[in-house]
C-alpha positions as a printed Julia matrix, in Angstrom:
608×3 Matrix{Float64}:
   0.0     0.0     0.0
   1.66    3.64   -0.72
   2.09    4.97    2.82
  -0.2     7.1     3.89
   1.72   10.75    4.21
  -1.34   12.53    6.21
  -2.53    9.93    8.7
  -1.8    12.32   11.38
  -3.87   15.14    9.7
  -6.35   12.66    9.09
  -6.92   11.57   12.68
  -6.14   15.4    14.08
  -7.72   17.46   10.78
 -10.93   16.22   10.12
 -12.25   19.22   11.52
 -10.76   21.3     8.94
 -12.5    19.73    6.21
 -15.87   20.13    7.83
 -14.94   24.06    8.57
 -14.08   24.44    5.05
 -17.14   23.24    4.13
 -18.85   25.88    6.18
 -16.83   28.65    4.98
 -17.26   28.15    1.35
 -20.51   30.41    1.53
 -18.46   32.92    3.25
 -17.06   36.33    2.72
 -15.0    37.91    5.14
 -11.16   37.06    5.02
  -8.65   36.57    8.02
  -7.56   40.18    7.15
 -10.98   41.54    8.0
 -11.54   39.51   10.79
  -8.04   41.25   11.97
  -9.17   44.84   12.15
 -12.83   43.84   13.45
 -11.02   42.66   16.26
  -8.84   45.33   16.58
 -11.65   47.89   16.28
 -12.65   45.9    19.35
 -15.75   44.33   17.11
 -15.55   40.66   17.9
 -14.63   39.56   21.38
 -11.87   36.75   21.74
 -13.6    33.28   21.63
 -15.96   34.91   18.17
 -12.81   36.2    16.75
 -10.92   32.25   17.0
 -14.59   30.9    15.86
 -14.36   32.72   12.91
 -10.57   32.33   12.06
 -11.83   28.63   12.43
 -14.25   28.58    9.39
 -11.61   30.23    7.05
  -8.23   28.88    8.08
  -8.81   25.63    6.21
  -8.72   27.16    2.98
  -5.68   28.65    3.24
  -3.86   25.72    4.05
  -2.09   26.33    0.87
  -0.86   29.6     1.37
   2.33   31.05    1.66
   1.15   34.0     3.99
  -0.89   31.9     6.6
   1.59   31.34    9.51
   1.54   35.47    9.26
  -2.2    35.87    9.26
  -2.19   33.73   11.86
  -0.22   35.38   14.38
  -2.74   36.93   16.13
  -4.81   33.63   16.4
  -1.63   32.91   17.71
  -1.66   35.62   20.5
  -5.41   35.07   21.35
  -5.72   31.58   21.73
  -2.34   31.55   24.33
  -4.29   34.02   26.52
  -5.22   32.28   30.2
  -8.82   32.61   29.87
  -9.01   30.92   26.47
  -9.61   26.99   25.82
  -7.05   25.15   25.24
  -8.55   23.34   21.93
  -7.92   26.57   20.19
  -3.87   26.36   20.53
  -4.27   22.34   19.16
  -6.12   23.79   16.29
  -2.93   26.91   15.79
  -0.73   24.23   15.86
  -2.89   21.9    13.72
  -2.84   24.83   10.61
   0.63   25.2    10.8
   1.58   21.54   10.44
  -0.82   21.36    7.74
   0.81   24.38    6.03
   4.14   23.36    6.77
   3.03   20.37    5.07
   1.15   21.3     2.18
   4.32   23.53    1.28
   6.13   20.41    1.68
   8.4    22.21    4.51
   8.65   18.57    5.87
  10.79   19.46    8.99
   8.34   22.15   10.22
   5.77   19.95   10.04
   6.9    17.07   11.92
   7.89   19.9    15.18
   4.48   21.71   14.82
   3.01   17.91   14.78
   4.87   17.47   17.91
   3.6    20.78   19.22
  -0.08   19.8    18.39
   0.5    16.37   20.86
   1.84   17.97   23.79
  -1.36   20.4    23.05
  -3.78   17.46   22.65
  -2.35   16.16   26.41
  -2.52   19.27   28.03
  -5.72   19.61   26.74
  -7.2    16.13   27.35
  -7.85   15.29   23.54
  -4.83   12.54   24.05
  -3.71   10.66   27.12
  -0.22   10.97   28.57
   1.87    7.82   27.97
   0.19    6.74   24.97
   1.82    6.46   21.4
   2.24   10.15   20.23
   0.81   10.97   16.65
   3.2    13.51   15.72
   5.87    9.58   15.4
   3.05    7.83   13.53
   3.17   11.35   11.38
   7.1    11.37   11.35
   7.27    8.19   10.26
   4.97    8.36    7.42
   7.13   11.42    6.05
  10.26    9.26    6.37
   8.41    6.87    4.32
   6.9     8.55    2.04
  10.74   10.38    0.91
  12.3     6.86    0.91
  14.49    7.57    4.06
  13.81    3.94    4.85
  16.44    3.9     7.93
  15.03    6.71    9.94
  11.83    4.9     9.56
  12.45    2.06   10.94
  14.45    3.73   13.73
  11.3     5.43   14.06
   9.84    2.01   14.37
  12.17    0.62   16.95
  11.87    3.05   19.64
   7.85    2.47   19.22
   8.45   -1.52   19.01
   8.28   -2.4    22.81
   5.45    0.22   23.25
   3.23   -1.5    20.53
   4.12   -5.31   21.24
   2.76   -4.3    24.85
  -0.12   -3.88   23.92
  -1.45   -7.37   23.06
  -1.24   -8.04   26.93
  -2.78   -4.83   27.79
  -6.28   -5.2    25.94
  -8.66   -4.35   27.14
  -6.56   -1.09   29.32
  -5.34    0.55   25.98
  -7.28    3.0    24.21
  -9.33    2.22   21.23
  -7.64    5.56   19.75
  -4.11    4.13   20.64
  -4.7     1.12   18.64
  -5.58    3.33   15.59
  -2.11    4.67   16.05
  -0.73    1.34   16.67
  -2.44   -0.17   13.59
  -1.65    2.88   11.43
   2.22    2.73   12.48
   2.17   -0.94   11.62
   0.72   -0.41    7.85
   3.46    2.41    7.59
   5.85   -0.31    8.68
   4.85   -2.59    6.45
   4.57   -0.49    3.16
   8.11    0.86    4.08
   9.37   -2.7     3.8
   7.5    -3.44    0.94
   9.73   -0.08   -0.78
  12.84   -1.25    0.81
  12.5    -5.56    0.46
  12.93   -6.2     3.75
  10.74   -9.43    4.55
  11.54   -9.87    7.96
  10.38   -6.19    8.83
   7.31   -6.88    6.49
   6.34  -10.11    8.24
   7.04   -8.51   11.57
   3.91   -5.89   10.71
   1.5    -8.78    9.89
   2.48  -10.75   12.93
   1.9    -8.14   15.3
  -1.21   -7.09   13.28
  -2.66  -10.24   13.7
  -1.9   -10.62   17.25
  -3.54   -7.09   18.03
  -6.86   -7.36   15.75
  -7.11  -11.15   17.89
  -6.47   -9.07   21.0
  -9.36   -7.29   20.32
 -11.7    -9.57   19.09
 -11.31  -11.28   22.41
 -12.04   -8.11   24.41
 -14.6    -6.32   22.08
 -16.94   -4.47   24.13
 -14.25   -1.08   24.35
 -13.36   -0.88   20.43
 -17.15   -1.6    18.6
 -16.35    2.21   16.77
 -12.93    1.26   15.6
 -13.49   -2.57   14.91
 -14.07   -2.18   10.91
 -10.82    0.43   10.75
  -8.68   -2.24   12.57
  -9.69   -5.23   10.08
  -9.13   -2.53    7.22
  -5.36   -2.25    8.28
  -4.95   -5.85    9.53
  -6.15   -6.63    5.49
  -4.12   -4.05    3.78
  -0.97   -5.05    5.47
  -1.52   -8.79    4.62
  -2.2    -7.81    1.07
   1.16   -5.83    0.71
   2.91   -8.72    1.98
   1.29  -11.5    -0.43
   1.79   -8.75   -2.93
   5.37   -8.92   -2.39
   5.57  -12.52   -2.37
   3.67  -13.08   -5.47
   0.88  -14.83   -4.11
  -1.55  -12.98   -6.12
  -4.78  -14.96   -5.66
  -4.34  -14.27   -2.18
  -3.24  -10.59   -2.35
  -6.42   -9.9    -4.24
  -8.7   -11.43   -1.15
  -7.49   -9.51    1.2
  -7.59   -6.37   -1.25
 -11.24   -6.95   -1.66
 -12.05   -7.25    2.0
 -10.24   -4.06    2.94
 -12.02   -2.34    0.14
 -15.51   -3.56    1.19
 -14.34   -2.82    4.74
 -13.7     0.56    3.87
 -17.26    1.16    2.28
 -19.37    0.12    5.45
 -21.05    2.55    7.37
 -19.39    2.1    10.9
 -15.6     2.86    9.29
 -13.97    5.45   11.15
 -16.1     8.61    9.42
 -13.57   11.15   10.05
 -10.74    9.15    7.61
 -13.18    6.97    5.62
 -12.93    8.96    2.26
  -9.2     9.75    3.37
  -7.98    5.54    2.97
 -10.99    4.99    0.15
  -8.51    6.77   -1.85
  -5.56    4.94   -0.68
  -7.31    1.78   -1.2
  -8.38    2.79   -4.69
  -4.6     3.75   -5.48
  -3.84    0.11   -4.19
  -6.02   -1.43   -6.4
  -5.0     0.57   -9.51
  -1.47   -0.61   -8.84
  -2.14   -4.37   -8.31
  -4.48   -4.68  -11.37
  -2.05   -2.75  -13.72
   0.33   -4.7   -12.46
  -1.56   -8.15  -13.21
  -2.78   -6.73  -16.39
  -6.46   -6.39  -15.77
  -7.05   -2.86  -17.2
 -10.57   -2.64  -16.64
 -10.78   -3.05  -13.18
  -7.74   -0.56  -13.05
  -9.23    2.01  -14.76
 -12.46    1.92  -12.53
 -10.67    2.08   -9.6
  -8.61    5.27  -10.87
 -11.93    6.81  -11.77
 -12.9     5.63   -8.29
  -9.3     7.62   -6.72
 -10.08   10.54   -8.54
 -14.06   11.02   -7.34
 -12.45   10.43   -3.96
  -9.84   12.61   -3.98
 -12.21   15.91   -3.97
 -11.76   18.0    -1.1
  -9.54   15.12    0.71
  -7.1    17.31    2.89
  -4.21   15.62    1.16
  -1.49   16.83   -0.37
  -2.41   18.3    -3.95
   1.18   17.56   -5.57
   0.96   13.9    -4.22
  -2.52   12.99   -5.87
  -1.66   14.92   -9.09
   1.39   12.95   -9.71
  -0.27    9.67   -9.13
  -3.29   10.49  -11.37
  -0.91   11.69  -14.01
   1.6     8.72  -13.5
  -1.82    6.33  -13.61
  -3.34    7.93  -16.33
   0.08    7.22  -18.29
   0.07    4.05  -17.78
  -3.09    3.55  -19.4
  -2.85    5.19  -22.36
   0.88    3.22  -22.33
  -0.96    0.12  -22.66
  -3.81    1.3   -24.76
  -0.69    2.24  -27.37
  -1.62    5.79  -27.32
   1.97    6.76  -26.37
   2.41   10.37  -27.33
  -0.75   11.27  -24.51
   1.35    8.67  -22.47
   4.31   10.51  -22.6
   3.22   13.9   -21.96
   0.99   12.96  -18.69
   4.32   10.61  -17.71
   6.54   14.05  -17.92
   4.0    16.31  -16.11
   3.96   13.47  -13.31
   8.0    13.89  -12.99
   7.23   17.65  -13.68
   5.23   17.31  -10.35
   7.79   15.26   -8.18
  10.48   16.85   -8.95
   9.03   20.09   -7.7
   8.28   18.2    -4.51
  11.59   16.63   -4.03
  13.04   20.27   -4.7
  11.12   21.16   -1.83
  11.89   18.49    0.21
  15.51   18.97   -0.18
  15.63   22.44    0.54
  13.61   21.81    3.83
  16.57   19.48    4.91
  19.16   21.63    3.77
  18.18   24.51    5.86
  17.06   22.49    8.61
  13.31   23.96    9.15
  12.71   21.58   11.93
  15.09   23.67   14.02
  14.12   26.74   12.59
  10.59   26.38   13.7
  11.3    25.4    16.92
  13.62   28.69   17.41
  10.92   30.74   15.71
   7.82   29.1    18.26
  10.44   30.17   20.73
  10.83   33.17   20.25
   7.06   33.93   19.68
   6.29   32.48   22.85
   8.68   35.03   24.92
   6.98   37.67   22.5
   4.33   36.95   24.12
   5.55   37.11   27.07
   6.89   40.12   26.65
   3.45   41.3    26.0
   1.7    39.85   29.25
   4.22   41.51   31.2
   4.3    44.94   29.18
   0.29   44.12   30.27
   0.44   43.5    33.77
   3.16   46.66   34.5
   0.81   48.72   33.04
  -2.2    47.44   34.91
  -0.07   47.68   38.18
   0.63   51.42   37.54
  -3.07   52.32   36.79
  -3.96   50.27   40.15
  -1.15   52.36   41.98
  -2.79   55.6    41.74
  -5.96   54.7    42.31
  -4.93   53.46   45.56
  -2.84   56.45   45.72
  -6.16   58.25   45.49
  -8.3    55.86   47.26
  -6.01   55.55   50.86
  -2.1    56.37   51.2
  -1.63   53.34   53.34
  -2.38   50.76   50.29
   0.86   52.04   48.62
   3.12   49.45   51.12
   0.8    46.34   50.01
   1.23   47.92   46.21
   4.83   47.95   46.62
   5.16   44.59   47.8
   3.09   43.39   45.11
   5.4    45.13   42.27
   8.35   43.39   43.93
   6.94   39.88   43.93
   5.59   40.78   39.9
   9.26   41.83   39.16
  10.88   38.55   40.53
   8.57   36.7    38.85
   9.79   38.45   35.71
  13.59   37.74   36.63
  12.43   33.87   36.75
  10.85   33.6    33.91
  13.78   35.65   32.16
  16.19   32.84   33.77
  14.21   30.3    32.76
  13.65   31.94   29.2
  17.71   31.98   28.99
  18.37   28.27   30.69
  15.75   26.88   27.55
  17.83   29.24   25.56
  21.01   27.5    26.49
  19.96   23.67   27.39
  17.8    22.75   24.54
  18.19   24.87   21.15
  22.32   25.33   21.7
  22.3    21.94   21.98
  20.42   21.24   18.63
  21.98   23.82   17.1
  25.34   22.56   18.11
  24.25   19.33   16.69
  23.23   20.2    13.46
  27.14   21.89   13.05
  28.21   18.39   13.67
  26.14   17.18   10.94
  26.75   19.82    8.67
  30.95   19.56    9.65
  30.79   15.63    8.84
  28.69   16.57    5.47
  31.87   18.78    4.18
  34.14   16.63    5.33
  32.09   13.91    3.04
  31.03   15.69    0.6
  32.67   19.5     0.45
  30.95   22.37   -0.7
  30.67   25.36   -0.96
  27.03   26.02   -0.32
  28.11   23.62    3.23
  30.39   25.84    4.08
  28.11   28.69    3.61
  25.56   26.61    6.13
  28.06   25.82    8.51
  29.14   29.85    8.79
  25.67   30.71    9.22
  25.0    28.08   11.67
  28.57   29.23   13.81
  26.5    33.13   13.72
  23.28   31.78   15.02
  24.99   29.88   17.86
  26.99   33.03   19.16
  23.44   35.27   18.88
  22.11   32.58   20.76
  24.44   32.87   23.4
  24.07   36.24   23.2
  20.32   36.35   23.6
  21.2    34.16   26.52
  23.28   36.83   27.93
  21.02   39.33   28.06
  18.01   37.3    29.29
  20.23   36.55   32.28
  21.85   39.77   32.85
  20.03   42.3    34.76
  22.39   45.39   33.44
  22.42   46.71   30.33
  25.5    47.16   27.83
  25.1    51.08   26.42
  27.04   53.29   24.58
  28.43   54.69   27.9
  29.73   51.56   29.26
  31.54   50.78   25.79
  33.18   54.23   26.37
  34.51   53.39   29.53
  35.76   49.98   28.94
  37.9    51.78   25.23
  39.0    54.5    28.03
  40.38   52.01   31.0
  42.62   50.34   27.95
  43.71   53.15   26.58
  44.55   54.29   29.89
  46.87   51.44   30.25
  48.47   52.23   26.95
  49.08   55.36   27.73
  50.73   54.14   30.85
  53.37   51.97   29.53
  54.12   53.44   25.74
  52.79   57.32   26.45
  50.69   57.33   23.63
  48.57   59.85   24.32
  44.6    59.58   23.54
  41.44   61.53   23.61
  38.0    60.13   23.43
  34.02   60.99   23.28
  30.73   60.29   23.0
  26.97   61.37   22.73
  23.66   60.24   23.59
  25.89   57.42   25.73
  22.59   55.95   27.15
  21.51   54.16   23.78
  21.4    50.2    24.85
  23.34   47.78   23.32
  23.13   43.79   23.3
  26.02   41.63   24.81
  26.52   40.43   20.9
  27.14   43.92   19.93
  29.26   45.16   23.16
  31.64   41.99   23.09
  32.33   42.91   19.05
  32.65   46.35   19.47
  34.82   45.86   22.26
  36.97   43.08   20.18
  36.93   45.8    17.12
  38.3    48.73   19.27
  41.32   46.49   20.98
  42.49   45.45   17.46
  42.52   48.76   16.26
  44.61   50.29   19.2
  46.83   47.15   19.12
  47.08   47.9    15.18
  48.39   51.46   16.06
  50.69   50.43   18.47
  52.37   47.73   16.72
  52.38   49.56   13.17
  51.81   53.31   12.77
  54.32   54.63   15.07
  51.66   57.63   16.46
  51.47   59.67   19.35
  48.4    60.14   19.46
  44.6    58.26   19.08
  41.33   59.61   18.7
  37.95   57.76   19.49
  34.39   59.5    19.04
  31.15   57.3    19.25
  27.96   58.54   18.47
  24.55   57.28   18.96
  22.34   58.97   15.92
  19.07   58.03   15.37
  19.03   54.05   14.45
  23.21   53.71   14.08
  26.16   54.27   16.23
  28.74   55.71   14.57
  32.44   55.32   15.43
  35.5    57.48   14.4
  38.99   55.51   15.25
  42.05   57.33   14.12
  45.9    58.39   14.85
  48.21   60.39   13.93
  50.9    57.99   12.68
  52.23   57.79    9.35
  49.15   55.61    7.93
  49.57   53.26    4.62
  52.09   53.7     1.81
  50.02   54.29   -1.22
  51.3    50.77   -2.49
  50.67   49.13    0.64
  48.32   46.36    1.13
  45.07   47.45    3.58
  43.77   43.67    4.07
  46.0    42.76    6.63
  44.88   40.3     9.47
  44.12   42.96   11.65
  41.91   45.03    9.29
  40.82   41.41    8.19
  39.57   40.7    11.34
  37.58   44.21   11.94
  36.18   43.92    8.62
  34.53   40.62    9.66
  33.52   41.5    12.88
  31.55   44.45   11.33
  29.66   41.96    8.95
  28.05   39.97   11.78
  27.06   43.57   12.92
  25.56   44.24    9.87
  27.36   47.53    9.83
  29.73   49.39    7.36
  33.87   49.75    7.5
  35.09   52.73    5.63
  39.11   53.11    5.55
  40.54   56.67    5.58
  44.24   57.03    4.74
  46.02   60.26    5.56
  49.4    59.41    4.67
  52.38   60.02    6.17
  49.96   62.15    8.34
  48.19   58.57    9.66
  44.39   57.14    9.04
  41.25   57.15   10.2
  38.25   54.2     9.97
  35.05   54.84   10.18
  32.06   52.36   10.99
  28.48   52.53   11.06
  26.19   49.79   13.27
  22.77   49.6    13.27
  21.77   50.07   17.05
  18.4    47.74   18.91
């Protein structure tokens, strides 16, 4: 059977094709809904209701995760249920997904489970969707071996539960049942028999489990014989036992069509059944019963929440096939080169997702939305505690102690939460992010190139603004223009001391702020400039003048030494160095040479 890629949207999503349904006969877009709630229109819970109805059809679009941000913000406020941040996370794995940004989808997948246990939809303990969704990816892009490791860590888990009937869930076993047909169609792709018999053995096993204890799984009983007959079917398939194969094909097809199947994925496996079929009768050359069940694939795959790239290139590839053996070969030809046309564009995608390593990406960007919006509760609450303030103030003088006292305990709370922002910071995306430099190290050392390289330099940058971002969540003083001053002044100072080089140095509007990533370059910069005039321009004298205007701080170094020979080579180490460090600033390096009468640099940074 072709795995499956959106079993987890098909157990988690089902409500998305119902609200899409509904909001077919509507107008108003996500951007109006925006400023009606702005213009303090619709309250919070009408304002996620109605997000609800149109989100589904924009599943497809590039600028949902935007339009969604202040779902986002809403449905994260205390008051609010908690289904509403499963469904955010629900629309962004489906977007990730229908953009085939494979990595993004498998964390917002994840995101969606812890959700669904905080919120009661799943049970702790149990087998997490977001690995039966994993899995299916790794599938479904022939990465065979993190499959099965998939597979592996799940293996004890699922064996277990034979013994436990009748204790386990009868939405457990649909995971359990579903992870097992992924098993087994991913060692149909790869020949591996003993994986493939492994699937049907513990199939059987379960499906006998339950039919033992039936009272607890009557709604999923006709889903479970469904899988337990598609999963023998690939296997006789495989072996060539074709009389069998096509048994067990026709019982999970008629098990598919009765009226108790699981509603909320019955037209979602029809067409995976259908697609079966099509393959095992073109394959045994019976191309009428083919061609009705690729009529049948096609009438089912109307409105399925499914991956539009996936069922184009099958009905193209199928379709080709057809006219193939019907010897019209020229209509064969062009529907077999628009169904590469349409995989290659998805492998493209695929491969770019892995490249820049959206999994991690997402997670850093959820991250950083969440203290956003933390940011925002607290910005909230300070401003709430002022306005209650003075009207105790006006109310009765002696309320301002208990108002104090409550500030305090709101501030440490703040500090905490800023700690505990910065120890996530540092313990789990460093980690990950150190990690995938490993990888990407081992990958040049493999296979060098330069668009690795590249990766591994930007990977190196977001490490150190990690740490920096770390820094300053942790640090409860602020780097400024001022202290920068003071730090270039105490080693000049020294200089001065021990070569009497004299110096003179200023600033303005010394209070702008500066992060620790931007104070420990500047600082770096300055130091290998002064060392650069001590060891090679033979001055007297250095200058310094920093200036905070507007967005940029602007720096003036320069002495009075003899500066560069016209001939003389300006990309020293040194300069090298300065030059570089400025990049990561995002700033601009302009050289000024004076000679004999000395140089002067001049940089520009772009200030918080």
């Amino acid at each position: 059977m072709p795995v499956p890629l959106t079993v987890f949207l098909r157990v988690n999503l089902f409500f998305c094709i119902v609200c899409w349904n509904i909001a077919s006969a509507q107008t108003p877009t996500l951007q109006n809904l925006f400023r009606r709630y702005e213009a303090h229109k619709l309250g919070d819970t009408a304002y996620l209701k109605a997000v609800d109805s149109l989100a589904p059809q924009r599943l497809g679009d590039d600028s949902l995760p935007a339009e969604l941000s202040l779902y986002q913000q809403v449905a994260f406020k205390k008051n609010i249920p908690a289904k509403y941040r499963v469904r955010y996370y629900r629309y962004m794995a489906a977007q990730a997904y229908n953009k085939n940004r494979l990595g993004s989808a498998i964390y917002y997948a994840e995101k969606n489970n812890e959700e669904s246990i905080r919120a009661g939809i799943f049970k702790a303990g149990e087998i997490p969707h977001s690995d039966l969704f994993a899995m299916a990816v790794y599938s479904d892009n022939w990465n065979f071996a993190a499959a099965f490791a998939k597979y592996d860590k799940l293996k004890t888990r699922i064996h277990g539960l034979i013994g436990a009937i009748p204790k386990v869930s009868g939405e457990e076993l649909f995971v359990a049942f579903s992870i097992l047909n992924e098993l087994a169609s991913t060692a149909s792709h790869a020949k591996d028999t003993a994986r493939a018999g492994e699937a049907v053995r513990v199939s059987d096993s379960l499906l006998a489990a339950v039919d033992r204890s039936p009272a607890g799984y009557t709604a999923y009983r006709t889903f479970y014989g469904s899988m337990d007959h598609i999963i023998r079917f690939t296997v006789a398939r495989d072996r060539g036992q074709n009389d069998s194969a096509l048994a067990l094909l026709e019982a999970a097809l008629a098990d598919v069509r009765k009226p108790d199947y699981s509603k909320n994925v019955q037209a979602a496996y029809a067409f995976d059944f259908y697609q079966d079929a099509f393959d095992f009768f073109i394959t045994t050359g019976n191309r009428d019963s083919a061609r009705h069940y690729l009529d049948l694939a096609v009438s089912r795959s109307a409105g399925l929440f499914d991956s539009s790239r996936d069922k184009a290139s099958f009905v193209l590839g199928s379709a080709s096939k057809l006219e193939a053996l019907s010897g019209d070969y020229t209509a064969a030809y062009r529907d077999l080169k628009k169904a590469y046309e349409v995989q290659d564009s998805t492998v493209h995608s695929i491969s770019s997702d892995k490249n820049n390593n959206l999994y991690a990406l997402a997670e850093a960007e959820n991250a950083r939305s969440e203290l956003a919006r933390k940011d925002e509760e607290g910005r909230r609450m300070q401003q709430f505690n002022i306005l209650l303030f003075f009207m105790l103030v006006i109310l009765i003088l002696v309320v301002t102690l208990g108002y104090f006292i409550v500030a305090s305990r709101a501030k440490q709370r703040m500090l905490r939460l800023r700690l505990g922002l910065a120890r996530n910071f540092h313990d789990e995306i460093g980690p990950m992010l150190m990690y995938a430099g490993t990888l990407a190290k081992k990958e040049g050392e493999q296979h060098p190139s330069p668009r690795l390289e590249e990766l591994r330099g930007h990977l190196v940058h977001v490490m150190e603004a990690v740490r920096g971002m770390t820094h300053d969540l942790k640090s409860s003083d602020l780097s400024t223009v001022v202290s920068l001053a003071r730090e270039v002044t105490a080693l000049l100072e020294k200089i001065k001391e021990t070569t009497t080089i004299d110096f003179s140095i200023k600033h303005q509007n010394g209070s702008r702020v500066l992060s620790h990533f931007q104070h420990n370059h500047l600082k770096k910069i300055m130091n290998e400039l002064v060392s650069n005039s001590i060891r090679h321009s033979g001055c007297s004298g250095i200058q310094v003048a920093l200036q905070a205007e507007g967005r940029h701080l602007l720096i003036r170094y320069s002495d009075d030494g003899k500066g560069f020979d016209p001939g003389q080579d300006t990309q020293g180490i040194g300069l090298q160095n300065v030059r570089e460090r400025v990049g990561l600033l995002n700033g601009s390096f302009r050289l000024i040479n004076e000679h004999p009468a000395g140089y002067a640099i001049d940089l520009k940074i772009p200030l918080l």
